[in-house]
Every structure is written in C-alpha cells, then in structure tokens.
N, C-alpha and C positions, 0 to 999 in steps of 0.2 A: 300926914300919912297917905290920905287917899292921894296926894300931888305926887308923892312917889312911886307910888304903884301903879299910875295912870303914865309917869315916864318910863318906869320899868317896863311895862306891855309893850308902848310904842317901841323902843329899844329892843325887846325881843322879837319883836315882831320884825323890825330893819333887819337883823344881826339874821332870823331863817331867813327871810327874804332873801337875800342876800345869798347866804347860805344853799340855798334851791336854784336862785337865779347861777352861781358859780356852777352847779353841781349840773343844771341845765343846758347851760353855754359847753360846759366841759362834756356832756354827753354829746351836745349837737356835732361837735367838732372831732371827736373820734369816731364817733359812728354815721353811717350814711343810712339817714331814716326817711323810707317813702310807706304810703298805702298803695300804689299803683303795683300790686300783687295780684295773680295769677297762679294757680295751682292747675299744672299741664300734665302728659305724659310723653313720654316718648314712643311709648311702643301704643297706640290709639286706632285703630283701625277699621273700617266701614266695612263687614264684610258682603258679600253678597254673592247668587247663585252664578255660576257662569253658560247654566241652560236653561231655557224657559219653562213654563211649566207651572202648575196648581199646587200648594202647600197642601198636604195630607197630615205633617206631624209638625211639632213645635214641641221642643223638646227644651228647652231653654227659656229661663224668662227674667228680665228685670232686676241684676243684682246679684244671681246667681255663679257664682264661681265653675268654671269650666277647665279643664285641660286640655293641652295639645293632644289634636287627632280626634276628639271627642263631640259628637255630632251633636247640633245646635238645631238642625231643622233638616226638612224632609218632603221634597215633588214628586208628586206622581209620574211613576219610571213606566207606566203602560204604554208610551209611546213609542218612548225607546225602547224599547225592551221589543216592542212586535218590530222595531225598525229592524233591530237585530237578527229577530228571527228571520224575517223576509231576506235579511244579506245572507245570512247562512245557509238558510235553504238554497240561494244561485249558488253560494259558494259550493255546496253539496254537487248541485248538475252540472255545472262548470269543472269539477273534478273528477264526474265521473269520463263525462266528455273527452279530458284530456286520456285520461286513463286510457278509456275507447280508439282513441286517434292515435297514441301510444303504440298500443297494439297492434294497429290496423299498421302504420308503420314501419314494426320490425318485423312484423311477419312480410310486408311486402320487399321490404329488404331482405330477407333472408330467402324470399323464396325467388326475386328475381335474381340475387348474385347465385344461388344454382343453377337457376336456370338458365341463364347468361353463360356460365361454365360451359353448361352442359353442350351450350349450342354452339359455342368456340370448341368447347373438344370433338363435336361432332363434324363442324367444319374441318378441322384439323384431317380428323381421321378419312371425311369423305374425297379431300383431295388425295390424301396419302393412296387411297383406294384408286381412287381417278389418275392418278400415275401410274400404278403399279397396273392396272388395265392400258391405259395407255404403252408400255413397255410393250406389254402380251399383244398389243395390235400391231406395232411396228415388226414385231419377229414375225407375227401373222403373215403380214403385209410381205415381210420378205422372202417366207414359205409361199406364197401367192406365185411372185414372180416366180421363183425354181420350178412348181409345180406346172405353169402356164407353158415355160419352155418344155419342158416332159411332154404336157397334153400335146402341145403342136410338133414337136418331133413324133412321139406315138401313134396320133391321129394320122399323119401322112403317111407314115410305114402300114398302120395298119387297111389304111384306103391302097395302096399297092400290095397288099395283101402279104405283105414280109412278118407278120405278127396277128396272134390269134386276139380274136373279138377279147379274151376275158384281161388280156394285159393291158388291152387301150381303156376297158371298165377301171379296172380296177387306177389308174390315173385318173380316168375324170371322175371318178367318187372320191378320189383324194382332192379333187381342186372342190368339188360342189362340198363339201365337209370344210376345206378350208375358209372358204367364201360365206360359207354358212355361220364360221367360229367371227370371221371381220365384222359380217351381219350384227350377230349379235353382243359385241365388243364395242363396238361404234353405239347401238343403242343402247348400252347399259352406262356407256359416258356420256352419252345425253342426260339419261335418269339421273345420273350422281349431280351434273351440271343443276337441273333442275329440283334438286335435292341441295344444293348449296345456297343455288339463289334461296330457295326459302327457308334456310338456316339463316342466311345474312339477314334477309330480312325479319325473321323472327328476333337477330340482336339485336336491329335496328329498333325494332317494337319494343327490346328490353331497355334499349335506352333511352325509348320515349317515355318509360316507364317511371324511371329515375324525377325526370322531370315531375312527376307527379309525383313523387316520393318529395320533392323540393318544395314543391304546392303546400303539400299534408307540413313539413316542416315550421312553412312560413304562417300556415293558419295553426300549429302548437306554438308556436313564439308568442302570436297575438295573443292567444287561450292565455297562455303561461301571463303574460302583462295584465291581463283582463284580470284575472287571479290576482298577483301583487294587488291591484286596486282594491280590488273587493275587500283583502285582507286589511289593508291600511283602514276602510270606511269600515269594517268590522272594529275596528281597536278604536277608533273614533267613537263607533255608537257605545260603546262600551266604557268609554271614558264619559261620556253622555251619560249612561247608567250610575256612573259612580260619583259624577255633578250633581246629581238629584240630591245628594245627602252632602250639606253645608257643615264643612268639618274647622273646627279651631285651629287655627295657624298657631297660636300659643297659648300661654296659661297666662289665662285671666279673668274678669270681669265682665259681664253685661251690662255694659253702658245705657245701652238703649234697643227695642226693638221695636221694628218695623213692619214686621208682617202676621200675621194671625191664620190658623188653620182655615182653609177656604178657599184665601186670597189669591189672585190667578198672579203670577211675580211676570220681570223681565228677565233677561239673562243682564247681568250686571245693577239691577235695582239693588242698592241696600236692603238686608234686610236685618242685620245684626252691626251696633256698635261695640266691638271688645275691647277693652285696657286691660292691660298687664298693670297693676298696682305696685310691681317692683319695680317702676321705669315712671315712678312719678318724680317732677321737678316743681320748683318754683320760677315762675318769671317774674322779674322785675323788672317794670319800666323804671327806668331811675334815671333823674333832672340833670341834664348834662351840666350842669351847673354844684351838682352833688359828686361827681363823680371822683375827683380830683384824690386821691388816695385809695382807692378800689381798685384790687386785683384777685387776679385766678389766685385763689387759695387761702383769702380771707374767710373769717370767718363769719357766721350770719346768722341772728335768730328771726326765727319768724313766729306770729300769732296770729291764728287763722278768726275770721270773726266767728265762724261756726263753734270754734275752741276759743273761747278769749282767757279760759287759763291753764292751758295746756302751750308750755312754751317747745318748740321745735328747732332743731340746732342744725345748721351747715355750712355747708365751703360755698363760696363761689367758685365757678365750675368753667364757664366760659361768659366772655362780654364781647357784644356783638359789634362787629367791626365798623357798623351802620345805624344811625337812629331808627326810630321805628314809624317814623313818616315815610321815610326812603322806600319801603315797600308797601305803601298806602294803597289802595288801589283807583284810588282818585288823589293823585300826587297834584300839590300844591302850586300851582301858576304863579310865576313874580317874572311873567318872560315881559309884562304890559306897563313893568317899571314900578307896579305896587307891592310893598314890603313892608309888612306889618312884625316886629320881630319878637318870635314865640318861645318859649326854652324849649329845646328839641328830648326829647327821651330816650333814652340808649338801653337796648335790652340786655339783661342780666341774668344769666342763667346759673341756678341756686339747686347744688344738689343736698339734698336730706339726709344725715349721717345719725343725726339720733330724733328717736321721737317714733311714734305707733303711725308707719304708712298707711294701715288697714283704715285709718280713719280719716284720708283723702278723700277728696271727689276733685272732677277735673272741673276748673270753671271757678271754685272756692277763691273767697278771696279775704283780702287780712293786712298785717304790716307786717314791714321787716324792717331788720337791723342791720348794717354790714358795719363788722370793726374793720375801720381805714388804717393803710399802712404808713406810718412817717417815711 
C-alpha cells in the first residue's frame, strides 16, 4: 500500500509539474514579461523664477496638489517695484517736458504764420502806397516843368515891366509849393523804401524762425522715442514685478522642492518640481530579443513593487524607433574592432487605462506584462 501511494505522489507530482511547466512555457510565449519598469510622466516640469531675488513666501510644499495659475512661492518685489517707481517718475518729466515743447511749438507757429502774414501784407500795401506816390510825383514832376516855363516867361515880362510884381508872385509861389509837394513825395518814398527793406527783413527773421520751429520738432521726435523707451522698460519692470510670484503652469503635484523662505534664488534656478499625475506612463525597457509580437495597442499589466497586489492595466502606447543605448550619453565604442555582444533594450511606452493613478510616483518601479500579437 505505502509502494502505491509513494508512486501515486511521484506521479502527481510529474503530472503539476508538468502541468505548471506547460502553463509557464505557455505564459512566457504569449506575453512579453520584463522588470526593467519605470513609472514616468509626461507633463514633469522644473519650474523656476525668471528674476533674481530673496524668497519671502513659500506657499507650496512637498506633495501638495496645486492648480494652474496658482502661486507656489514669492521674491521680494522691493527692488522692482522702486525700479518702477524711479521709471515713472522720468516718465512723469519727460511728459511734461513734451507737453511744454508742445506748446512752446504751436504757439510759435501760430504766432509766426501771423506774423509773417502780416509783414507780406504790409509789404504788399507799402508798395502799393509807393506807386501810388510815385504816380503823384511824375504828374508833380510834370506841373514842375509847365510851371518853370510860366515862371521864366513871367519873370522876363515882369523885369520889362509889362506885368505887375503880384502875378510874377503868385507864379513863383506856385513853383516853390510845387517843388515843395516833389520835396516831399521823394522823401516820403524813401520812408516807404526803408519801411520795406525792414518788412523783408523782418520775413526774412520769420523764416529763420521756422528753422527753429524745425529744431523744437526734431528734439519732440527724440522726446517722443525717449518716451516709447521709457514705456517698454516700464512694462519690463512690471513684468519683473509679476516674476516675483512663481505661478503653476498646470495642475499638478509637488514633486520636489528646492528653495525655502530666506534663500537668495537665481533668475532660472529651480526651485519647484510639478507633475501633472494625469500624464503619468510606464516605460519599459524590453530585451530586443522579447520584442517579437509587441505592438501599439497591445495590451499590458503592470505591478508596481510599491503595490505588489494592486494589479494595473494598459495599452501600449508607442515603441521607440531606437534602443536606449542609442542615446546613452557615453555611447559605446566598437570603432577599435572590440565587440562584445549585448541584448540591446528598446523603449516601450505603456499608457494606464485602468487602475488608481493617484497612487503613482515618478521613478517607481515593478513588472509588467505585454500580451503579444500572433
């Protein structure tokens, strides 16, 4: 009896063997099983200040769940902030300045194009005057001679005494009133003369005027650019101001931080790691020697060691067109004819379609499963 029971054992024992061994063989060959698991993210991001400056707040810490837009930390904004004020205040004198030169400006526009009128119409009128005197001197001129023949026929009659003293007076006090009228007909066209010239030249002053009016222009252009500048380095400092306060690009996790109230930072020093926990994957390295039935859209479990029995389910997602020696960053020499041959690892990217993401961390690691396609 016991010779029976001691072949029966042996017998059941070959028959599971067996049994495990098939069921073994048959696992290995539909699925492609590595440990060389990696639990990544997609969206993982280092963030950091993009101005220099002292940490005041730390609003964020270690684990903590944040939201897009929602501040993480906080530098003291007193520098920027007086930068500000100091541009403001130029920008203040510098506007009123324009303002002033503005003014100065159209008034001297406004009052040289009168005054420039005024000295063209004056010119105008003083010749019009200076002809019309002119005129009155040539008829003068021409009463002059008639009356000169009068005086000297009269004058001789009245020295032979054929005419009384009052009619040769009363001729030459018509010539001395004539001569008198040319006298002063001749200098009052001088006057006008000398009344022009210095109308011409007063326009000529108004349009050396102008020039100056061109001056004043060319130094509001400069004003005016000087300004644009100021205004650009105004929105500058003020972007400066609102760098101080380190804001979340997305919603996610605090991976990691870097900085503590106190700390003097750089402008670009880390000081906050965020993940997004909805943009978590799996990488797997998987034995180019495994590969052979693996594609985008198989399916995959994974077990993280952290979890060893929480099982997680997914597709594969993409596989990389490259081993993962290929971008080593000390890539492997065989240029010197030595080749030792290694099985290469091809990356496998595994996204998570069921299973609790919140209980990720990047870095975790584990096995997986991928059912191969026939």
């Amino acid at each position: 009896m016991k010779k029976y029971i001691g072949v029966f054992t042996v017998v059941a024992l070959i028959v599971g063997f067996g049994i495990y061994a098939f069921f073994f063989i048959k696992h290995r060959i539909e699925y492609a099983i590595t440990n060389a698991v990696f639990v990544k993210a997609d969206e993982l991001s280092y963030l950091s200040f993009r101005v220099s400056g002292k940490v005041i707040e730390v609003y964020k810490d270690l684990g903590d769940y944040v939201k897009r837009g929602e501040a993480l930390a906080k530098l003291d904004p007193t520098y920027y902030e007086l930068e500000k004020r100091t541009l403001e205040k130029k920008m203040s004198a510098l506007l009123e300045k324009k303002k002033a030169l503005e003014i100065k400006i159209q008034k001297l526009e406004k009052g040289l194009h009168i005054s420039l009128s005024a000295k063209k119409l004056k010119v105008e009128s003083l010749k019009k005057k200076r002809e019309a005197l002119r005129e009155k001197l040539l008829q003068v001129e021409e009463k002059i001679k008639l009356v000169k023949l009068d005086w000297e026929r009269y004058k001789s009659l009245f020295q032979k005494g054929l005419i009384p003293r009052r009619k040769f007076e009363e001729v030459d006090t018509n010539l001395k009133v004539l001569l008198h009228e040319r006298e002063y007909l001749e200098k009052s066209i001088q006057e006008i003369n000398t009344e022009i010239k210095r109308a011409k030249k007063g326009i000529e002053n108004a349009r050396n005027e102008f020039k100056t009016i061109e001056e004043l222009k060319k130094e509001l252009s400069s004003l005016e650019e000087e300004i644009k500048s100021l205004k650009e380095r105004i929105k500058t400092a003020e972007q400066k101001i609102k760098d101080t306060v380190l804001i979340a690009p997305f919603d996610g996790v605090v991976a990691k931080r870097f900085i503590s109230r106190g700390d003097v930072v750089r402008a670009g020093q880390p000081a906050f790691a965020l993940v997004n926990p909805e943009s978590f994957y799996v990488e797997v390295l998987l034995e180019e020697t495994k590969l052979k039935g693996v594609k985008v859209g198989n399916k995959a479990y994974v077990r993280l060691d952290a979890y060893p029995d929480i099982l997680f389910e997914g597709v594969v997602e993409e596989i990389s067109p490259a081993s993962a020696a290929t971008f080593a960053l000390v890539p492997r020499d065989v240029s010197a004819g030595e080749f030792t041959k290694v099985v290469q690892r091809i990356p496998v990217k595994i996204k998570i379609t069921k299973g609790d993401l919140s209980l990720l961390r990047v870095g975790m690691g584990g096995e997986v499963e991928i059912r191969r396609t026939r």
